[in-house]
N, C-alpha and C positions, 0 to 999 in steps of 0.2 A: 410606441404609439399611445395617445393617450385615451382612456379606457370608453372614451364617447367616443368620440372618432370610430373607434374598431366597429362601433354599432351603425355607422353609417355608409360603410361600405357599401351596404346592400339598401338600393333605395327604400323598400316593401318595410323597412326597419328602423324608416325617419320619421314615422306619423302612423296615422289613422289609416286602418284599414279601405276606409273611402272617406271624403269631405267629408265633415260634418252638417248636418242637415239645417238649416234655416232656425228649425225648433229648439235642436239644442242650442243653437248660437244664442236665439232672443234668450232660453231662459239664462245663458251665461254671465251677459249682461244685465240682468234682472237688478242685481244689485248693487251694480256698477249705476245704472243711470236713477237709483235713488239718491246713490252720495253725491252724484254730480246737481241733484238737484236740489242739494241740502249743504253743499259746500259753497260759500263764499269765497274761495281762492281757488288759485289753478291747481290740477291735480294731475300726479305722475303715475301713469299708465306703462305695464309690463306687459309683453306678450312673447312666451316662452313656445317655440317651437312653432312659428304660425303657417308652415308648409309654402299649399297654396294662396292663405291670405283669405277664407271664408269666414274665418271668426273674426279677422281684421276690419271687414268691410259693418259688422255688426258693431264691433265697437267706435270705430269710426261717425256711424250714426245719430251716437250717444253723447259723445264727448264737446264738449266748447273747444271755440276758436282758441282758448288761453291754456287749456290741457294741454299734454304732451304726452303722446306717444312712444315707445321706445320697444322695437322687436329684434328678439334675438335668435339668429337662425341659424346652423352649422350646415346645414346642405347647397354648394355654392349656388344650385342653378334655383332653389328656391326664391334665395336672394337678388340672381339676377331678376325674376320672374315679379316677385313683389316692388321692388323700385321702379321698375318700366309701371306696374299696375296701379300705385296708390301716388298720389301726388298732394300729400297734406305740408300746410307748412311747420308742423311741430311734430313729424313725424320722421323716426329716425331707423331702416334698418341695420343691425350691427351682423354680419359674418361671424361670430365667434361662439366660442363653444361656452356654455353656463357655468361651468365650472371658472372659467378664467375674465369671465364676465366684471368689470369692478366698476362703476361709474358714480361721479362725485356726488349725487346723492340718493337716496332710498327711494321707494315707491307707494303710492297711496293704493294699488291695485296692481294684482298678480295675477295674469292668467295662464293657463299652461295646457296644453296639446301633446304634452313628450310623452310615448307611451312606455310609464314607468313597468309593467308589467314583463316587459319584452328586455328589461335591463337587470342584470345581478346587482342582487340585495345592496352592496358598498356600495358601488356606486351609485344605487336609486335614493341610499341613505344620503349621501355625498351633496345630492343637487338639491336635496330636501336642505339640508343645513346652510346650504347657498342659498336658497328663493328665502330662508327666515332672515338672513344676513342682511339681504335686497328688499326687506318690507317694513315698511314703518310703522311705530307703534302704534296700535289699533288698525292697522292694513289689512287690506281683504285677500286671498286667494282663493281663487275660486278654476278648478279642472275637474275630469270626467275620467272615468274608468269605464270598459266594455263590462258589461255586463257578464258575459260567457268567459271572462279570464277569471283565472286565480283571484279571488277576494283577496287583496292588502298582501303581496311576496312579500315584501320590506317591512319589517315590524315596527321602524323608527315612524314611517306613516300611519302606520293602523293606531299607532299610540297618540301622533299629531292629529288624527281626524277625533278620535276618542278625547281628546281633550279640547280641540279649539272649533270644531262642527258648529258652525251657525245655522246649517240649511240643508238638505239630502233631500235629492229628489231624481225618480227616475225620467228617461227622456224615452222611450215607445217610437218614435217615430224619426228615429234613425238608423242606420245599420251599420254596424248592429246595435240597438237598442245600444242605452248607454245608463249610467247614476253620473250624476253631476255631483260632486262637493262645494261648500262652499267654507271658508276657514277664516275666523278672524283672531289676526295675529297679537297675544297682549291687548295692551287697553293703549286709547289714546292720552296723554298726555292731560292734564284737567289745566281749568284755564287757572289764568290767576286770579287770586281774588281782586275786590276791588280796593283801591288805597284809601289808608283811614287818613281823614285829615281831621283837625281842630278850627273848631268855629268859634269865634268868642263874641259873646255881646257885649258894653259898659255895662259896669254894676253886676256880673253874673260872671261864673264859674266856668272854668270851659268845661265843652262838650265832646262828643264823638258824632261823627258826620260820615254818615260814605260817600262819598263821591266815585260817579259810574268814570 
């Protein structure tokens, strides 16, 4: 069986102890709906473990008609649950497990729910080296950790938030209380420059010209 799966057997061991609360959803999205409103193209949206679809409905909120959606869920009756629930048209649930997860292209935004805590170290390291795989250069992830668990089991993560931490911030008014991360992955791409052309007048030397 393969080593996520085994964790699913027991529903109590697919998610969050309870929904996540309204508050931490808004701050989730905090910095999701600045890029959206800072980006001129459509933007591809992950959401990693979305259960019952509480953080889905927040993101939802955020996004434009030309984003796109994409949640990946291993608990089938969650899946049946979120299809009957959401009805967007660039919104896609996938049944499958993150490890074996592979779609034709990366993501501008990663969000995650899995409660890494509650998973041995390989394999917490495993879906970490997936979700960097599934994020495009300069890509945001942004998930939560309970408060009352074990600070960072997996070392690969404590090394990942030590190094690409954009943002930590605790959430009080959830249960239980919760720390939000937020991680951005690498740098984006730099544009190109602009093309130099030649400008020439009669009688005169040529020049350098940019042209936008």
């Amino acid at each position: 069986m393969n080593p996520i799966l085994y964790f699913i057997r027991d529903i109590r061991k697919t998610g969050a102890v309870a929904p996540s609360s309204k508050y931490l959803c808004s701050d989730m999205v905090r910095f999701l709906s600045e890029k959206v409103q800072q980006s001129s193209r459509p933007l591809r949206i992950l959401e990693l473990g979305p259960g019952t679809g509480t953080l889905t409905k927040a993101i939802l909120r955020v996004i434009r008609p030309q984003d796109s959606l994409d949640l990946v869920e291993i608990n089938p009756h969650f899946c049946r649950m979120l299809r009957r629930e959401f009805r967007h048209p660039n919104m896609q649930v996938h049944y499958a497990d993150l490890l074996e997860f592979n779609p034709e292209e990366k993501f501008d935004y990663i969000f995650s729910s899995i409660p890494y805590e509650s998973i041995p170290e390989e394999v917490s390291k495993g879906m970490w080296e997936q979700k960097l795989k599934l994020c495009k250069p300069g890509g945001l992830i942004s998930y939560y950790k309970y408060v009352n668990f074990n600070h960072f089991r997996c070392k690969f993560e404590k090394e990942l938030v030590e190094t690409c931490s954009i943002d930590r911030s605790f959430v009080i008014r959830n249960f239980p209380p919760a720390q939000l991360f937020t991680l951005r992955i690498g740098k984006e791409p730099e544009a190109a420059p602009a093309p130099v052309k030649l400008a020439r007048k009669k009688n005169s030397k040529p020049r350098f010209m940019l042209t936008a």
